[in-house]
C-alpha positions as CSV (number, residue, x, y, z in Angstrom):
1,X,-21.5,-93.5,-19.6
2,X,-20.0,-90.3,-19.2
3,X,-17.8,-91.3,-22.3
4,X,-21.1,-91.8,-24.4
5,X,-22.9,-88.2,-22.9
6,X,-19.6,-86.2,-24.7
7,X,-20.1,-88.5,-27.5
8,X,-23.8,-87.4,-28.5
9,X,-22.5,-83.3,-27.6
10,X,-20.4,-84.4,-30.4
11,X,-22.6,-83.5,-33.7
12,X,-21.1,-84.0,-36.9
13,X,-22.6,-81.4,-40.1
14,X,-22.4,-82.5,-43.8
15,X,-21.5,-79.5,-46.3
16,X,-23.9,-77.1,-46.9
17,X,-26.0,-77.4,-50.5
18,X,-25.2,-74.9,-52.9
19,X,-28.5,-72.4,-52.0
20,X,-28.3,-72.6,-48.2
21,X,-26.5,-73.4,-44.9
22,X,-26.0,-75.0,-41.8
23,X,-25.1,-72.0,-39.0
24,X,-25.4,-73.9,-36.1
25,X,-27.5,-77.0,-34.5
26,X,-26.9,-78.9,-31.6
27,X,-29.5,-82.3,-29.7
28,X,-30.2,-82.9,-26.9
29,X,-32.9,-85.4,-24.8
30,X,-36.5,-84.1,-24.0
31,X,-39.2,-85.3,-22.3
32,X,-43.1,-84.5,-23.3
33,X,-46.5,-85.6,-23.8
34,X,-45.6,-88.8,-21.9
35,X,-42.8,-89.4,-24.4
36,X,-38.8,-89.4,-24.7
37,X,-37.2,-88.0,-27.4
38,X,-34.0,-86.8,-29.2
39,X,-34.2,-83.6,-30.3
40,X,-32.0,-81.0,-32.7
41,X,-32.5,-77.6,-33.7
42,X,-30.7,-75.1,-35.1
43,X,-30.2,-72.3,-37.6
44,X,-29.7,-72.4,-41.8
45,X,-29.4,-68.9,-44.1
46,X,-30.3,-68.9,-47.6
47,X,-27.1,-68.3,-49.5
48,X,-28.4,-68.1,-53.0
49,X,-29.2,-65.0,-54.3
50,X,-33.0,-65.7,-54.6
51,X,-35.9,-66.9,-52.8
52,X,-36.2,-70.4,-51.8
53,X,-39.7,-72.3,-51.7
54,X,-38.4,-74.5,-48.7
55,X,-35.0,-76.1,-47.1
56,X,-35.7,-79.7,-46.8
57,X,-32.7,-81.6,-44.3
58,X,-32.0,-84.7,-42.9
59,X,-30.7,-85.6,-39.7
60,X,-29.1,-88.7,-38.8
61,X,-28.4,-90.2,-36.2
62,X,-24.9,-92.9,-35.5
63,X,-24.1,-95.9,-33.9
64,X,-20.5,-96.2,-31.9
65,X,-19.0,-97.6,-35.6
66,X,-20.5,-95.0,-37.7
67,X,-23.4,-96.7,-39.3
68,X,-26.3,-94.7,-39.8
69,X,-29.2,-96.5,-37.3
70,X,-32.1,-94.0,-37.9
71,X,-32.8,-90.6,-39.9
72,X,-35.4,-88.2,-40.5
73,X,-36.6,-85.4,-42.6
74,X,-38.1,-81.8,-41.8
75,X,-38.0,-78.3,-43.2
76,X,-37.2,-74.8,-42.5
77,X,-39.6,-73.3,-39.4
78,X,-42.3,-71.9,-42.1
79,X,-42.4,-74.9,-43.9
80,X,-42.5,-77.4,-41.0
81,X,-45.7,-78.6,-43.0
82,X,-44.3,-80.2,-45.5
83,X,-42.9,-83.1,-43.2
84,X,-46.4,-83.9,-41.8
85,X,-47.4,-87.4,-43.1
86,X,-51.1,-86.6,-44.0
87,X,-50.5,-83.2,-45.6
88,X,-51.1,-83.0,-49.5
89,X,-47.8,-81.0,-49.8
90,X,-48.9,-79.8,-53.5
91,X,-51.7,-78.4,-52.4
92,X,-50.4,-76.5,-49.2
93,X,-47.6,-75.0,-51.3
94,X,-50.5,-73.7,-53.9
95,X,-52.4,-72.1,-51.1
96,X,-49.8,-69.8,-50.5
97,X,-49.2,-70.9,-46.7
98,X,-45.7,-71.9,-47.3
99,X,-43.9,-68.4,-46.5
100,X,-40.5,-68.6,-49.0
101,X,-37.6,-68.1,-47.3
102,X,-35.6,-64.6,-48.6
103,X,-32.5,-64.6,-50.2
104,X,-29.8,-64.5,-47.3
105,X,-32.5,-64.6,-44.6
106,X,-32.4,-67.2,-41.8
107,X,-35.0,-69.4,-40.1
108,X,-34.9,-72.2,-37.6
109,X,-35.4,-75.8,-38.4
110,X,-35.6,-78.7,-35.8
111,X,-36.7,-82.7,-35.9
112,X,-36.6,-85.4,-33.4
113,X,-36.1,-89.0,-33.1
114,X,-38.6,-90.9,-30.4
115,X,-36.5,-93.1,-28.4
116,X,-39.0,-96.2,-28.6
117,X,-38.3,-95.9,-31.9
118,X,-34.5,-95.1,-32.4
119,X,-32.0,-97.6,-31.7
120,X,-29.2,-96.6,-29.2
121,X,-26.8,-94.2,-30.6
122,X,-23.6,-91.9,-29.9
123,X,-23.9,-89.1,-32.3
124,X,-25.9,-87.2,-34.6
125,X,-25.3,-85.3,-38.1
126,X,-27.6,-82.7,-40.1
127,X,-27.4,-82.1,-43.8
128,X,-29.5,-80.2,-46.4
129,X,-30.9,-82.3,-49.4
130,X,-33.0,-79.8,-50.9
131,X,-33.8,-75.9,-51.9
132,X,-36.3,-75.3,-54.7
133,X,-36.3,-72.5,-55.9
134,X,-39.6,-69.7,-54.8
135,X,-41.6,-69.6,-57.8
């Protein structure tokens, strides 16, 4: 048991994309709303040299051999949004509610995995898929 609670403090991160990074992230176990669930946050920076419209990543989470068992997909803090199932993501971008994110600034990003839901694992990773440009 202990074994497997160093495991999961054990995060793996994929390189950063060419327009942002990874600083830092870590997970951990919460409890709320009557639920159980796996959460990481952490910290990215634009490192392009303009404006990004959003920082989409992925978080994984591993069995003991590796294989991916369950992932998931969220944005940058000010475009949290864009993840939400029932949000028309074209339109909420073309209101103007989506705050771009500043050539070397930094935001926070998190997502979470519920436990009914996510099959028993040992560690997790985060990577970023995705930084369109700020129009």
């Amino acid at each position: 048991m202990r074994r497997a609670i160093l495991a999961l403090l054990v995060a793996t991160a994929w390189a950063a994309g060419p327009d942002a990074e990874v600083l830092e992230h870590h997970g951990r176990w919460e409890s709320g709303y009557g639920a159980q669930f796996y959460n990481v946050v952490g910290r990215l920076r634009n490192t392009s040299g303009h404006a990004l419209r959003d920082v989409k990543l992925r978080s994984e989470v591993l069995d003991e051999h590796g294989k991916v068992v369950a992932s998931t997909e969220t944005y940058n803090e000010n475009a949290e949004a864009l993840g939400v199932p029932d949000v028309d993501a074209k339109a909420l971008l073309a209101s103007g509610k989506v705050k771009p994110l500043a050539a070397g600034a930094e935001e926070r990003f998190r997502g979470s995995f519920l436990k009914e839901e996510t099959p028993a694992f040992t560690e997790y990773r985060v990577r970023i898929v995705e930084t369109p440009a700020a129009k």
